[in-house]
TORPA-4810 file (N, C-alpha, C, O; in nm, 3 decimals):
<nodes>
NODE_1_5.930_3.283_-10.930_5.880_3.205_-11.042_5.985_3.194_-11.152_6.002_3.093_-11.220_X
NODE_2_6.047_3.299_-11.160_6.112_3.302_-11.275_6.274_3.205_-11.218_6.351_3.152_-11.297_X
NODE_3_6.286_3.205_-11.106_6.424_3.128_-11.104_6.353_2.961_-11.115_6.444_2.880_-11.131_X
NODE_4_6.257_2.915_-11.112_6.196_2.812_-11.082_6.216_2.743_-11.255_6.265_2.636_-11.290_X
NODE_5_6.165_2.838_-11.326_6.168_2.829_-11.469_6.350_2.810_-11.555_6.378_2.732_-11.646_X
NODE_6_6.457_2.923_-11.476_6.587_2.897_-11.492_6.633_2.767_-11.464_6.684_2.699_-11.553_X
NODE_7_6.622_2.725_-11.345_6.643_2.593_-11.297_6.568_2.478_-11.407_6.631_2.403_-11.482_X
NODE_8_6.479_2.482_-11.400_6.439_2.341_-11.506_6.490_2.391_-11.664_6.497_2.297_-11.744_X
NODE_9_6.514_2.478_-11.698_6.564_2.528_-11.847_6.735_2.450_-11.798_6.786_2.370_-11.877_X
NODE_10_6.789_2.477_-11.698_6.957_2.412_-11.707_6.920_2.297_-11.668_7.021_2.236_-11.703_X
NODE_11_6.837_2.199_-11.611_6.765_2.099_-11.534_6.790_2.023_-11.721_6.900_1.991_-11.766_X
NODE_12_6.685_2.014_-11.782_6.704_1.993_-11.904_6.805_2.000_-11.984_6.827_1.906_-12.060_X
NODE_13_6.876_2.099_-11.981_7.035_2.081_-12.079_7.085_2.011_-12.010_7.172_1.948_-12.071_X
NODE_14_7.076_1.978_-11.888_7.171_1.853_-11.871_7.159_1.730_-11.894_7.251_1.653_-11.920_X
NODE_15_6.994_1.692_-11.882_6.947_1.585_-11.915_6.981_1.564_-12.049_7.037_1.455_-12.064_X
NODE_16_6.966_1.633_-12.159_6.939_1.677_-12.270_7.140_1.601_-12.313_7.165_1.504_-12.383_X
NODE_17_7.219_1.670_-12.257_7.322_1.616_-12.257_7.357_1.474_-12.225_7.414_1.386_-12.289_X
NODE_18_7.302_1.481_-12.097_7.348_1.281_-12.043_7.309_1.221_-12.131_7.392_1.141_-12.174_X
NODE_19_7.170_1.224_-12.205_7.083_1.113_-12.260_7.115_1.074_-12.373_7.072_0.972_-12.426_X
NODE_20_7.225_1.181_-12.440_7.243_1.187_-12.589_7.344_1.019_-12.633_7.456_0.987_-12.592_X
NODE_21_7.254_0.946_-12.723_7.291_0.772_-12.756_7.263_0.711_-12.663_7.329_0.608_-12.646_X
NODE_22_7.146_0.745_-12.555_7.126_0.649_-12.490_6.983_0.631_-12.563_6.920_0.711_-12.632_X
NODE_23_6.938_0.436_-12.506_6.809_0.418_-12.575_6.687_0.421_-12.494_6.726_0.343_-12.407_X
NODE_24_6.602_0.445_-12.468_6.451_0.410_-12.388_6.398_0.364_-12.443_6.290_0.422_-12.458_X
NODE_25_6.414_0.224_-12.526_6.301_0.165_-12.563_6.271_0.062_-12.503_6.168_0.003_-12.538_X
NODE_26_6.380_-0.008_-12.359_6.351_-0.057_-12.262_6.257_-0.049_-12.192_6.171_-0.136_-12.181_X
NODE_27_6.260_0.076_-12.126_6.165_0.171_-12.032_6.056_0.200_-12.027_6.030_0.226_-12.145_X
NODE_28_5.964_0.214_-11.969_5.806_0.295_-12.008_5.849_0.436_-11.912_5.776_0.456_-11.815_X
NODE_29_5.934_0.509_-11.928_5.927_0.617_-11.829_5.888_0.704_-11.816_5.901_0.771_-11.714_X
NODE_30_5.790_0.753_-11.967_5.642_0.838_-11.889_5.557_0.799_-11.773_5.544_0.861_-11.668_X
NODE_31_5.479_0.642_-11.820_5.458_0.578_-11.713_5.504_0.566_-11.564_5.430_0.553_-11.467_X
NODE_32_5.666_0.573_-11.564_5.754_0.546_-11.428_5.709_0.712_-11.373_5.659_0.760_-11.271_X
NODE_33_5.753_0.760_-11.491_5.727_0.961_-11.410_5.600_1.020_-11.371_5.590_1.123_-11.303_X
NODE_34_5.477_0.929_-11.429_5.332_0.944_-11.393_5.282_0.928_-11.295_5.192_0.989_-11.237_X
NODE_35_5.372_0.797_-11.257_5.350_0.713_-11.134_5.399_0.796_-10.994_5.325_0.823_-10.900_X
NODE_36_5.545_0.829_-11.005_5.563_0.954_-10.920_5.518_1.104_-10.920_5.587_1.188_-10.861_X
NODE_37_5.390_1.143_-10.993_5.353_1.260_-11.008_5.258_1.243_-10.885_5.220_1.352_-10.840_X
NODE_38_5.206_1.124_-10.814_5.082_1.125_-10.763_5.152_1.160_-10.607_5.080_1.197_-10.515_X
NODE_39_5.286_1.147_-10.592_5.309_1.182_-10.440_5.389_1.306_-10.429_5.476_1.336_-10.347_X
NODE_40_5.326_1.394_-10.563_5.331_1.570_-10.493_5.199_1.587_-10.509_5.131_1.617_-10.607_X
NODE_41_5.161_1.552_-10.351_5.026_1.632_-10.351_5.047_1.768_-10.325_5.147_1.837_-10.341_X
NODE_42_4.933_1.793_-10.282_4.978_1.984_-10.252_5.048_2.013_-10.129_5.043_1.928_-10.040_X
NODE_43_5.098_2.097_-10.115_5.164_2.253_-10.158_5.283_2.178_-10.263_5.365_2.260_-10.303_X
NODE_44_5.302_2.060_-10.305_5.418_2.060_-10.375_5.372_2.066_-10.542_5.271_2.015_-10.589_X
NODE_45_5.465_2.133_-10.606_5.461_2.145_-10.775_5.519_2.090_-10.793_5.622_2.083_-10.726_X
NODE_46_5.488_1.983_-10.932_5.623_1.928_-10.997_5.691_2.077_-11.041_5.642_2.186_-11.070_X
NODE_47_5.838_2.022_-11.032_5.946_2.094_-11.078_6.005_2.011_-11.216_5.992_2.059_-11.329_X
NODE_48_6.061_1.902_-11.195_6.172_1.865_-11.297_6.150_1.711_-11.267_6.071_1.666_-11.184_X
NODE_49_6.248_1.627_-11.364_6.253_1.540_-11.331_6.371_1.437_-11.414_6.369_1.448_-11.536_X
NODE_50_6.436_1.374_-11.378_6.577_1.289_-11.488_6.544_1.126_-11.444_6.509_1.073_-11.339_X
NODE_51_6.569_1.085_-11.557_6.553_0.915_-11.584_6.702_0.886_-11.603_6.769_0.959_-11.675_X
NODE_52_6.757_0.776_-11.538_6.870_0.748_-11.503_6.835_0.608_-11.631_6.721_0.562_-11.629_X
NODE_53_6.910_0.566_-11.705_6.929_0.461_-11.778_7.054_0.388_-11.721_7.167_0.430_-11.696_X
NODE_54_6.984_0.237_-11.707_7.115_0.134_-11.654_7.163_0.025_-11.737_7.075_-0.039_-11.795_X
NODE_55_7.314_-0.020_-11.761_7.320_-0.124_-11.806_7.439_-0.177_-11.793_7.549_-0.157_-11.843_X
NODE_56_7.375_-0.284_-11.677_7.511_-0.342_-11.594_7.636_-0.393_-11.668_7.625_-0.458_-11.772_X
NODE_57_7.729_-0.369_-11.625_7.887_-0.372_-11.708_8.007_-0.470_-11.598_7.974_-0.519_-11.490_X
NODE_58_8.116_-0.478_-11.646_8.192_-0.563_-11.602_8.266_-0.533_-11.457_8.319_-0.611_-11.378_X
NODE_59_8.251_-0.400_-11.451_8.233_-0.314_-11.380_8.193_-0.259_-11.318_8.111_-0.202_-11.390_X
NODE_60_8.171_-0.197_-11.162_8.068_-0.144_-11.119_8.083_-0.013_-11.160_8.186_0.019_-11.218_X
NODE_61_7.991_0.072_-11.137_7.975_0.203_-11.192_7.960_0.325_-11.069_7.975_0.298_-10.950_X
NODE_62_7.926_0.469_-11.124_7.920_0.531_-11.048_7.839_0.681_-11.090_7.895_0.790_-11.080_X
NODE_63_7.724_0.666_-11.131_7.663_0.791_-11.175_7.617_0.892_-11.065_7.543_0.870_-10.969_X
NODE_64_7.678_1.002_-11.101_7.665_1.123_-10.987_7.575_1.207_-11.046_7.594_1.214_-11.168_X
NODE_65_7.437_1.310_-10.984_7.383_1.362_-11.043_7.396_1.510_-10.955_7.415_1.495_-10.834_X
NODE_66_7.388_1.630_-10.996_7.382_1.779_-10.943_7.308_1.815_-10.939_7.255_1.807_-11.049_X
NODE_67_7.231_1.876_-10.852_7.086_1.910_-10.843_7.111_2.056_-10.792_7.171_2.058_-10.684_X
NODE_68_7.082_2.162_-10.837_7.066_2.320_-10.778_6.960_2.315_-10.690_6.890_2.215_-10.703_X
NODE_69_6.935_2.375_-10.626_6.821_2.445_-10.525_6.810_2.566_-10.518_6.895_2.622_-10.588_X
NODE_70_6.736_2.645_-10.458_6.690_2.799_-10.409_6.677_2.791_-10.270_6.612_2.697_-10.225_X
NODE_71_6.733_2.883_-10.186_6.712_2.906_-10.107_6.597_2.932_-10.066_6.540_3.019_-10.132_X
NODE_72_6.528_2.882_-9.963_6.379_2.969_-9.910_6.283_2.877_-9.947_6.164_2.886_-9.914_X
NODE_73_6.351_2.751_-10.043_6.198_2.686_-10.131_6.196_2.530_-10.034_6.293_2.498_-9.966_X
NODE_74_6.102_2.466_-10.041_6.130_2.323_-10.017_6.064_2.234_-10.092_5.955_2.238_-10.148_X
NODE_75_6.178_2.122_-10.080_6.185_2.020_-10.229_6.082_1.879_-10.157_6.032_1.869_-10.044_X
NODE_76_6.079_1.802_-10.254_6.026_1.671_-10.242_6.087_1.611_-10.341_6.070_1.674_-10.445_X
NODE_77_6.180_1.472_-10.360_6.197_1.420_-10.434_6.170_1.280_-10.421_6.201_1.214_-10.322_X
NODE_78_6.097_1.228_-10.548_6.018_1.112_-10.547_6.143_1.010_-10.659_6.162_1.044_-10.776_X
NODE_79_6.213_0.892_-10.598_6.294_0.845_-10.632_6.148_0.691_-10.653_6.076_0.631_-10.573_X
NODE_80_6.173_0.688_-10.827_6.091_0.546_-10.831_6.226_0.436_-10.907_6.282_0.447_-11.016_X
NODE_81_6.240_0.355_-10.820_6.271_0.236_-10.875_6.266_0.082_-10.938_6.345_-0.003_-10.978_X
NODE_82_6.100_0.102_-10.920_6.014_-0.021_-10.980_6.137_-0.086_-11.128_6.190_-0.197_-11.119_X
NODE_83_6.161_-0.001_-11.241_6.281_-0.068_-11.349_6.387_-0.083_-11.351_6.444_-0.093_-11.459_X
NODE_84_6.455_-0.090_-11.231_6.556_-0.080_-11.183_6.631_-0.270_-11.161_6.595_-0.372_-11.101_X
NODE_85_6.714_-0.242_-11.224_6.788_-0.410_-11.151_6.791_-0.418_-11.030_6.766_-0.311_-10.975_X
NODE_86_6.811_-0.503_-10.961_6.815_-0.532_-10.793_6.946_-0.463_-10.765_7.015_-0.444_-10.865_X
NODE_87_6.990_-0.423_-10.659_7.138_-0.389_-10.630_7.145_-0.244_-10.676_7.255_-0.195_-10.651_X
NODE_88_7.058_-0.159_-10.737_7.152_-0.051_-10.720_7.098_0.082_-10.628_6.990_0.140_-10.631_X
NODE_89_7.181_0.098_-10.570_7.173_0.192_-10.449_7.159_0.360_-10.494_7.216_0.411_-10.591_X
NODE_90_7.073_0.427_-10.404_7.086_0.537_-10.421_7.082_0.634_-10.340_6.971_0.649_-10.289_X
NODE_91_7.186_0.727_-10.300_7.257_0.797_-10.209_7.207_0.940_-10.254_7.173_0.976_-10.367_X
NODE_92_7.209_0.992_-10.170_7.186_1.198_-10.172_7.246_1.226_-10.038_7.199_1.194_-9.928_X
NODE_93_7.377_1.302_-10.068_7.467_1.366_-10.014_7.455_1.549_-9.999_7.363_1.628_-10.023_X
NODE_94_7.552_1.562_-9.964_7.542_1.734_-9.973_7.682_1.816_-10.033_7.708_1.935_-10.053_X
NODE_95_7.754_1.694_-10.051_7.877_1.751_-10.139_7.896_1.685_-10.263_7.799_1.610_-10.270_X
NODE_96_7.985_1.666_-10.396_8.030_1.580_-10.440_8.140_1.428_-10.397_8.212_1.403_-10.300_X
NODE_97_8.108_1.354_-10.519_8.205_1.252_-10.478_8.375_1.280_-10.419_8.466_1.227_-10.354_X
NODE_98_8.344_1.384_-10.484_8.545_1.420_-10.446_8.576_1.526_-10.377_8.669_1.603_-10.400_X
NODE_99_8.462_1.533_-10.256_8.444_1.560_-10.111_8.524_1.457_-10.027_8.526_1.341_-10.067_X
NODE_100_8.586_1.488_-9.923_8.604_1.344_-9.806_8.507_1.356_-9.691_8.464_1.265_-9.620_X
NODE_101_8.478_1.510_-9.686_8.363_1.511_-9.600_8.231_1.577_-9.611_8.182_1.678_-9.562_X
NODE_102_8.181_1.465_-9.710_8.031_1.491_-9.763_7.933_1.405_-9.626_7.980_1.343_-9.531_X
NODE_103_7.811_1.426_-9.655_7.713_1.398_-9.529_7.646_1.378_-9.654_7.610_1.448_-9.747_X
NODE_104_7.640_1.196_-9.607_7.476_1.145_-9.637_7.366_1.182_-9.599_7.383_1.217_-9.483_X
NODE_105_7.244_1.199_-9.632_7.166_1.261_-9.673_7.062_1.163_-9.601_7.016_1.170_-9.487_X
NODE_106_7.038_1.065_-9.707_6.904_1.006_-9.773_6.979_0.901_-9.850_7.068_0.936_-9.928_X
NODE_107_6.941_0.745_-9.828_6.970_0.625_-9.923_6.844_0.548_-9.935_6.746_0.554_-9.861_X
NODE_108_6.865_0.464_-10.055_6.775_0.387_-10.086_6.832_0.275_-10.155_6.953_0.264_-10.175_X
NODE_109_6.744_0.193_-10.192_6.795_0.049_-10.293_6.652_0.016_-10.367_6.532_0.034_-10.347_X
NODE_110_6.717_-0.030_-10.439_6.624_-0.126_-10.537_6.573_-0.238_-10.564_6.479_-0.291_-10.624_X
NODE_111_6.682_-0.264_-10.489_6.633_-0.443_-10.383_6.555_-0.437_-10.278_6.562_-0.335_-10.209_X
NODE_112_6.500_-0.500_-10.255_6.344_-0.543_-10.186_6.179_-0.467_-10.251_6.146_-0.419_-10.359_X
NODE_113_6.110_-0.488_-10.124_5.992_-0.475_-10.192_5.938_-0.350_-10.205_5.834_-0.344_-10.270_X
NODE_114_5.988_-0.235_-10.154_5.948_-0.097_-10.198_6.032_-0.051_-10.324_6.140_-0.092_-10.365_X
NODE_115_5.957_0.036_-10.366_6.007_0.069_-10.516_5.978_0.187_-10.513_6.017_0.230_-10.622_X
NODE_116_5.919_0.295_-10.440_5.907_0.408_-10.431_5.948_0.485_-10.300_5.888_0.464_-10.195_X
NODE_117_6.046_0.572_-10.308_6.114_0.643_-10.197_6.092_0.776_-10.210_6.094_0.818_-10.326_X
NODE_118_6.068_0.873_-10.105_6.033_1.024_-10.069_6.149_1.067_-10.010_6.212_0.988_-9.940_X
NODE_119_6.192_1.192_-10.028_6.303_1.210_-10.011_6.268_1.391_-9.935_6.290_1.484_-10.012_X
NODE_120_6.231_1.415_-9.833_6.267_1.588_-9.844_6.371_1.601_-9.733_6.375_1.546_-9.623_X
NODE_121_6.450_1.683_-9.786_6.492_1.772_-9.720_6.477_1.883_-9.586_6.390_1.970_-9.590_X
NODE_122_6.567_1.870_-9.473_6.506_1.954_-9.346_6.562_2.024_-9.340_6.499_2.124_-9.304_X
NODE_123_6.741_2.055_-9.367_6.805_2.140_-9.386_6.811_2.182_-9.541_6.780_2.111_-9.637_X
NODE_124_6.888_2.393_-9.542_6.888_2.384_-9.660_6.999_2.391_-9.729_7.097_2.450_-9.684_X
NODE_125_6.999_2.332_-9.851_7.155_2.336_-9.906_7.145_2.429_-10.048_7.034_2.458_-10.092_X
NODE_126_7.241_2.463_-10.100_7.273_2.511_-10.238_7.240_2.365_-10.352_7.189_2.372_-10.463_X
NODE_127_7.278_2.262_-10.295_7.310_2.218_-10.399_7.286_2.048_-10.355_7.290_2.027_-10.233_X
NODE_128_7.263_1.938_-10.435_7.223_1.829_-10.352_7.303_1.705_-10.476_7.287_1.699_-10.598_X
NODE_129_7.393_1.613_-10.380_7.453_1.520_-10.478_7.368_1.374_-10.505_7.355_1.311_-10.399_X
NODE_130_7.332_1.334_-10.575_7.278_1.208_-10.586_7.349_1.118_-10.615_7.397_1.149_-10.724_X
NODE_131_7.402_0.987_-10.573_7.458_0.902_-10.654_7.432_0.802_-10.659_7.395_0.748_-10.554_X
NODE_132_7.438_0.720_-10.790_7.367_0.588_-10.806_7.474_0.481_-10.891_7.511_0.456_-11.006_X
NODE_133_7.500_0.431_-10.730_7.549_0.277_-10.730_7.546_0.141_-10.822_7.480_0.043_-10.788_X
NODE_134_7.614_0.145_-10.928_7.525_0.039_-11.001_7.637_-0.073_-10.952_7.753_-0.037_-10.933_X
NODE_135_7.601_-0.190_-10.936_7.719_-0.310_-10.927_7.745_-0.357_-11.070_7.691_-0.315_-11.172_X
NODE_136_7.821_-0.435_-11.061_7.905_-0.512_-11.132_7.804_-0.603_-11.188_7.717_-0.636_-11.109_X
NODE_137_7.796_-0.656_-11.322_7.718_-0.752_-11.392_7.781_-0.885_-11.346_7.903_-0.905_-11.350_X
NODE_138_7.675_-0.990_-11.295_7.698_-1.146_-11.288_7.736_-1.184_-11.363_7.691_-1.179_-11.477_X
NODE_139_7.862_-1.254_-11.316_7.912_-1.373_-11.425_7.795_-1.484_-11.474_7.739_-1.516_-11.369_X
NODE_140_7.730_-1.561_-11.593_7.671_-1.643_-11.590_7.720_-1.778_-11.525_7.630_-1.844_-11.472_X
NODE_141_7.825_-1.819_-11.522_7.935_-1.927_-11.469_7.884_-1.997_-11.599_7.912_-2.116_-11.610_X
NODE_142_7.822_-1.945_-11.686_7.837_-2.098_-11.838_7.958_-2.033_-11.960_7.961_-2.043_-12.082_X
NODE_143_8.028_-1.980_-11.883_8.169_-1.925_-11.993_8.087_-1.883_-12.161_8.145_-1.897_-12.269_X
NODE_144_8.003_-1.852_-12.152_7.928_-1.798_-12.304_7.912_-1.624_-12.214_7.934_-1.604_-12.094_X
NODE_145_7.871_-1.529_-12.308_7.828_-1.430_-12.277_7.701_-1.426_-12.157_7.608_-1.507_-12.142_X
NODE_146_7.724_-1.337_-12.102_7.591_-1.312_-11.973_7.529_-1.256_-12.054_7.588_-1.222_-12.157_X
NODE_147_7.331_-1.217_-12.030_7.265_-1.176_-12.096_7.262_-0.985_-12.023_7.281_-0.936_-11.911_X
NODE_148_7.231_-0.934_-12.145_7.278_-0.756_-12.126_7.118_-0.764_-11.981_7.015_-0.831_-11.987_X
NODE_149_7.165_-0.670_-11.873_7.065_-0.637_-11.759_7.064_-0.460_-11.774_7.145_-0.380_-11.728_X
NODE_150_6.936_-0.437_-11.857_6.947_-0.309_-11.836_6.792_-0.255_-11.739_6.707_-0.326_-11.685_X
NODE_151_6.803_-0.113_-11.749_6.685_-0.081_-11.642_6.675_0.088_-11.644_6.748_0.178_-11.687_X
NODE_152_6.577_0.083_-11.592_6.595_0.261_-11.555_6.533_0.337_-11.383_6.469_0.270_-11.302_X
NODE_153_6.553_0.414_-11.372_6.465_0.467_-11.219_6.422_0.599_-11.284_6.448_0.628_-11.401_X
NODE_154_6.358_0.674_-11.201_6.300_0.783_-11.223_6.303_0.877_-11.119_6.276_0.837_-11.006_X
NODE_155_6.339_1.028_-11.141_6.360_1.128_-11.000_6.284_1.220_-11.054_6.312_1.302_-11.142_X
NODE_156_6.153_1.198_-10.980_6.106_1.365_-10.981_6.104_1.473_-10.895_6.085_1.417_-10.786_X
NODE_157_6.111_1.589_-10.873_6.127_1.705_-10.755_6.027_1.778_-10.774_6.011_1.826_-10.886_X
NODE_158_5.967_1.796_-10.706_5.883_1.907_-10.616_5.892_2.027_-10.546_5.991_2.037_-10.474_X
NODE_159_5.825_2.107_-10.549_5.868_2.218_-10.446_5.722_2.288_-10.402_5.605_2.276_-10.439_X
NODE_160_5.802_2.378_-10.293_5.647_2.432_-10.246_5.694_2.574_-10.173_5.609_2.648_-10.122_X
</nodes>
């Protein structure tokens, strides 16, 4: 119990860190995180959960997220992408990006018609990489500014 409680206490400082000047007034992401509370049924507890904020750039992007685990426990992670722009992908690996030989996991997208993805785990790891793909913002082709495309997804975890 008590490492369950460690984990979401550093779970939070990190969030707590990423989020700092970013805005949610885009978002409804209580709502988005409510919505994924309903597919930990039982034996799973919510554990934690991080809201990814998007806002497509000239550039494509590359947000990597770290996730700890416990040995012995098993996870559920409920990836919602209903606010999400079309196009951005989301990967769970078992190493970091600056691995050459990391093992995909688990992918998803945000394009098409599901918007909610389950994610558990069969093997166990220390540690679990997420990464989320954002593309490159459309040119409008009317040489004036493109209009800003922002968005958010939602990850909640479970355990049991």
């Amino acid at each position: 119990m008590i490492k369950h409680h460690l984990f979401a206490l550093l779970f939070v400082a990190l969030l707590t860190t990423s989020a700092i000047g970013q805005s949610y007034e885009y978002c409804d992401t209580k709502t988005l995180k409510d919505s994924c509370k309903d597919y930990l049924n039982k034996p799973y507890k919510y554990d934690a959960s991080n809201i990814i904020l998007v806002t497509l750039q000239r550039k494509p992007q590359l947000k990597e997220l770290e996730i700890p685990l416990f040995l012995g426990e098993s996870y559920r992670f409920i990836f919602n992408t209903y606010a999400l722009p079309p196009g951005i992908e989301i990967h769970v690996y078992n190493k970091d990006a600056d691995h050459d030989n990391r093992k995909e996991l688990f992918s998803c997208s945000s394009s098409g018609a599901t918007k909610m993805f389950i994610y558990e785990p069969e093997h166990i790891h220390s540690k679990l990489y997420i990464d989320y793909v954002i593309p490159a913002a459309h040119d409008d082709g009317s040489g004036g500014t493109a209009p800003t495309v922002q968005g958010c997804g939602v990850l909640v975890i479970g355990y049991k």
